[in-house]
C-alpha positions as CSV (number, residue, x, y, z in Angstrom):
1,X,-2.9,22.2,4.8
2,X,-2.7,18.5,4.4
3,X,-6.4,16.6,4.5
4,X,-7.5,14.5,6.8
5,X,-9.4,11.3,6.7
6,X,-13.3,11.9,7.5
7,X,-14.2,9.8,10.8
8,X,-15.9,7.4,8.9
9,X,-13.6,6.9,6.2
10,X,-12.8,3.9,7.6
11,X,-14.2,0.0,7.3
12,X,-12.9,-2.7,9.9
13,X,-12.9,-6.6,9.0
14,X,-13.7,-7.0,12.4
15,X,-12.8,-5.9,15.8
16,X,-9.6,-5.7,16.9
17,X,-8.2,-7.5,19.7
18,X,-5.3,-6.9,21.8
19,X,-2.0,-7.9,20.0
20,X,-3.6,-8.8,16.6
21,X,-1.3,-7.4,13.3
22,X,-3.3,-5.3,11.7
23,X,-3.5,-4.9,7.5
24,X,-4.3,-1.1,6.2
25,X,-5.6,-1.5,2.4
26,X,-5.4,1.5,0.3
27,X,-7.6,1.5,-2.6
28,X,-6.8,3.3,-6.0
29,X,-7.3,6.5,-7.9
30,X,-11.2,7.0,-8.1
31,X,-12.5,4.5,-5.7
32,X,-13.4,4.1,-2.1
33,X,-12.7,1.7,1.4
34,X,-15.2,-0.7,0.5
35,X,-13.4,-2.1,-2.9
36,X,-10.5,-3.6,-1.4
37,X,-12.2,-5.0,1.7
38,X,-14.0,-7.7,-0.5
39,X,-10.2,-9.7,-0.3
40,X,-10.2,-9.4,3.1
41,X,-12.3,-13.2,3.5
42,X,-9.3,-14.2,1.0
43,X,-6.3,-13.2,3.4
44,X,-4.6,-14.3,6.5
45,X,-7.6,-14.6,9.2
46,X,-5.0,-13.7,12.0
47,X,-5.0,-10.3,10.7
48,X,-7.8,-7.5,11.6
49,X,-7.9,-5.6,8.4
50,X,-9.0,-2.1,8.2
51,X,-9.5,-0.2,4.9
52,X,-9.2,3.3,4.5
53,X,-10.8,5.9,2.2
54,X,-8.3,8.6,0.7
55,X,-9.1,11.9,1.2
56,X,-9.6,14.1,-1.9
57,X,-12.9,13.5,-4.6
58,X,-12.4,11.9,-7.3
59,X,-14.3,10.4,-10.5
60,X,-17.0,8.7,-8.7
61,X,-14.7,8.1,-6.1
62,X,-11.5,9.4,-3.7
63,X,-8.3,9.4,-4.6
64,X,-5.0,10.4,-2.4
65,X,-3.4,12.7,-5.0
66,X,-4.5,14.2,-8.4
67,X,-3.3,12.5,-11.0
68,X,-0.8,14.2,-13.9
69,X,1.3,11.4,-15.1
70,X,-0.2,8.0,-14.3
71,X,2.9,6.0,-12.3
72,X,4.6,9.5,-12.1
73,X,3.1,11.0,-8.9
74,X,4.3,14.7,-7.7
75,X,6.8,14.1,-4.8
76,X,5.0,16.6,-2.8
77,X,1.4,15.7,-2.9
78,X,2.8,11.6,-2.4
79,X,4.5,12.6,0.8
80,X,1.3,14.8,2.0
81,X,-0.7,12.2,1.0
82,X,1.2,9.8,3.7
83,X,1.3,11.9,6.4
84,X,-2.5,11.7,6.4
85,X,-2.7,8.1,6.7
86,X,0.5,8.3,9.1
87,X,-1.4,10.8,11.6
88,X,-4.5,8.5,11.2
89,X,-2.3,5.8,12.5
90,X,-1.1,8.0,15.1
91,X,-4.7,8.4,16.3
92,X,-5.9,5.0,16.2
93,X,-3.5,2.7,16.3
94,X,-0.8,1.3,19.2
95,X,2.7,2.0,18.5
96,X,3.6,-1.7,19.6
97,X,0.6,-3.1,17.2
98,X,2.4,-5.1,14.0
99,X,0.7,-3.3,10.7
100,X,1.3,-4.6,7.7
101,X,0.4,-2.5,4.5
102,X,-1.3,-3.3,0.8
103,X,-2.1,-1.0,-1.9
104,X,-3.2,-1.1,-5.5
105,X,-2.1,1.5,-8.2
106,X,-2.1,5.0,-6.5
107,X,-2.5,2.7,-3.1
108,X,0.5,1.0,-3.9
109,X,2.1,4.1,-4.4
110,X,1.4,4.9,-1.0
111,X,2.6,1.8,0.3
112,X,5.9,2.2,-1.2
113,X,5.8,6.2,0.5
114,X,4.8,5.0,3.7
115,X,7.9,2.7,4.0
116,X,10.0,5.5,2.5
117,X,8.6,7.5,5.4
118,X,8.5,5.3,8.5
119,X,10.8,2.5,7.5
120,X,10.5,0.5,10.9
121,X,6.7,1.3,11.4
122,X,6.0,-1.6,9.2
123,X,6.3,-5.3,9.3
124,X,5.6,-5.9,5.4
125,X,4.6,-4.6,2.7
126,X,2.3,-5.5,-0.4
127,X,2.5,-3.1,-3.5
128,X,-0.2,-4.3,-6.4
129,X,-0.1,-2.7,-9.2
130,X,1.9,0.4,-7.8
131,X,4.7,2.6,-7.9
132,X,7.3,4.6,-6.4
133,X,8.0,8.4,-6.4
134,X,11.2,9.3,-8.9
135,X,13.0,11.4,-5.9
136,X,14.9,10.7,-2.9
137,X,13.6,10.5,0.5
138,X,15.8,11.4,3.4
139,X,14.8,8.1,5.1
140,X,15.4,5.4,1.9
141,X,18.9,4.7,3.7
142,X,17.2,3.7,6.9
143,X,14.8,1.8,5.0
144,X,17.2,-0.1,3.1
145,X,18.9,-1.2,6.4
146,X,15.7,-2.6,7.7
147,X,14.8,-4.1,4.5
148,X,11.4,-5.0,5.3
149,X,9.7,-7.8,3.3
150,X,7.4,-6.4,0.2
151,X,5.8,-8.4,-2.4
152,X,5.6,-6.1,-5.6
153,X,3.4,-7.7,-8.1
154,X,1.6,-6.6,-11.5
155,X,0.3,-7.4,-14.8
156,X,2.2,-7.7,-17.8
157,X,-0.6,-6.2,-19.7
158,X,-1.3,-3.2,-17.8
159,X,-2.8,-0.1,-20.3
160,X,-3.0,2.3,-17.3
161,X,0.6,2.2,-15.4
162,X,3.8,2.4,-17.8
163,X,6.2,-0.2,-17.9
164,X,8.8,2.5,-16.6
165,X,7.5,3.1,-14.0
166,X,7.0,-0.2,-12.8
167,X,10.5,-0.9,-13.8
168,X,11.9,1.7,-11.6
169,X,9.7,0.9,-8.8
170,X,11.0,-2.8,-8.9
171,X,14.9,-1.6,-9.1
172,X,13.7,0.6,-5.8
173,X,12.4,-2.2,-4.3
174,X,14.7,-4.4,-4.5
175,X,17.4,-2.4,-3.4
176,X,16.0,-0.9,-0.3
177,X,13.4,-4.1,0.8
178,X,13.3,-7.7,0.8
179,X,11.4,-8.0,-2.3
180,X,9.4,-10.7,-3.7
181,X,8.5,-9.7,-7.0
182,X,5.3,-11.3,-9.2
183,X,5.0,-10.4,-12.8
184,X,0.9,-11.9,-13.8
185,X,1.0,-12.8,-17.9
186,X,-2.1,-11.5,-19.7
187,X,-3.0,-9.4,-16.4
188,X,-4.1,-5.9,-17.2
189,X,-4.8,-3.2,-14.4
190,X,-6.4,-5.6,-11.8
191,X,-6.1,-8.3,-9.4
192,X,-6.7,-12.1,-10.0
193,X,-7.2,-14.6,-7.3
194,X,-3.9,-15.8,-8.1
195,X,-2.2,-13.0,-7.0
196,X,-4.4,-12.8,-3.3
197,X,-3.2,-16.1,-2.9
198,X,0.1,-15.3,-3.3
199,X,0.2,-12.4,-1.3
200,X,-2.0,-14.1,1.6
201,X,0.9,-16.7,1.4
202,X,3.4,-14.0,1.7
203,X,1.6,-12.3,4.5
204,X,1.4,-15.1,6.5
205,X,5.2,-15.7,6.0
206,X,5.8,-11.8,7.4
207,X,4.1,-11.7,10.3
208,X,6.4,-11.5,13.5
209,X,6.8,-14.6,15.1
């Protein structure tokens, strides 16, 4: 049975109004909802942001798949693990509502396997220090035709995620999405300032209209 996200597994920026893009942050392996949601003063303010907690226990944490091979996820679990945050979209969320995803490490990962999923749910796309499942997906055709925008960016120092794999998530990406790709010199497995800036930039450049 695939888990689903506890009712209050989730933490809003604010309310949302009628028509406002929304941003779903996914946090990495063994944290929670509330790490992520410190950027949200840092991106674009025409955005409701809501951050969701993944599903399974982890460390001191929650995590949306176990881990085996850090930046090697099982195809199976990755694709469970987005149908839970699909179906929590389902549920609270208006089909016509513009959502725009970012995720760091096994977040990111989920980014990338929601657009594999649902390639025209999604306006954008923002992938920090993440990855991409080594498999097919029946829909990575259709999401190379809608080529949403993605900004795929990491650090060159990073001890936890292998350079492979970010490698082969950066060919995926930029063959099946309009990537903008940021590579962060002396950046380990984190996020600088820097890089929120440059993805609040590259937010407010993918929003419709």
């Amino acid at each position: 049975m695939t888990p689903s996200l506890s009712s209050d597994a989730t933490m809003w920026s604010r309310d949302p109004a009628p028509g406002d893009p929304l941003l779903v942050l996914l946090h990495g392996y063994g944290s929670n909802e509330a790490d992520l949601m410190t950027l949200a003063p840092e991106l674009p303010t025409s955005m409701t942001t809501v951050a969701l907690r993944a599903p399974l226990p982890a460390q001191a944490g929650f995590a949306w798949m176990p881990i085996v091979d850090p930046g090697f996820p099982d195809p199976a679990q990755a694709q469970a693990a987005a149908s839970t945050i699909l179906a929590w979209l389902d549920e609270h969320v208006d089909a016509s509502t513009p959502v725009a995803l970012l995720g760091f490490s096994q977040g990111g990962l989920m980014v990338t396997e929601l657009l594999r999923t649902a390639p025209t749910r999604f306006v954008a796309g923002v992938v920090l220090s993440g990855f991409v499942v080594d498999a097919a997906r029946p829909d990575d055709a259709a999401l190379a035709h809608a080529a949403p925008p993605v900004f795929f960016g990491r650090g060159t120092l990073d001890p936890v995620i292998d350079t492979a794999a970010f490698e082969r998530a950066r060919t995926f990406l930029a063959a099946h999405t309009t990537l903008t790709d940021r590579a962060y010199p002396g950046l380990g497995h984190g996020i600088t300032m820097d890089e929120i800036a440059d993805v609040s930039r590259f937010l407010e450049s993918s929003l419709p209209g």
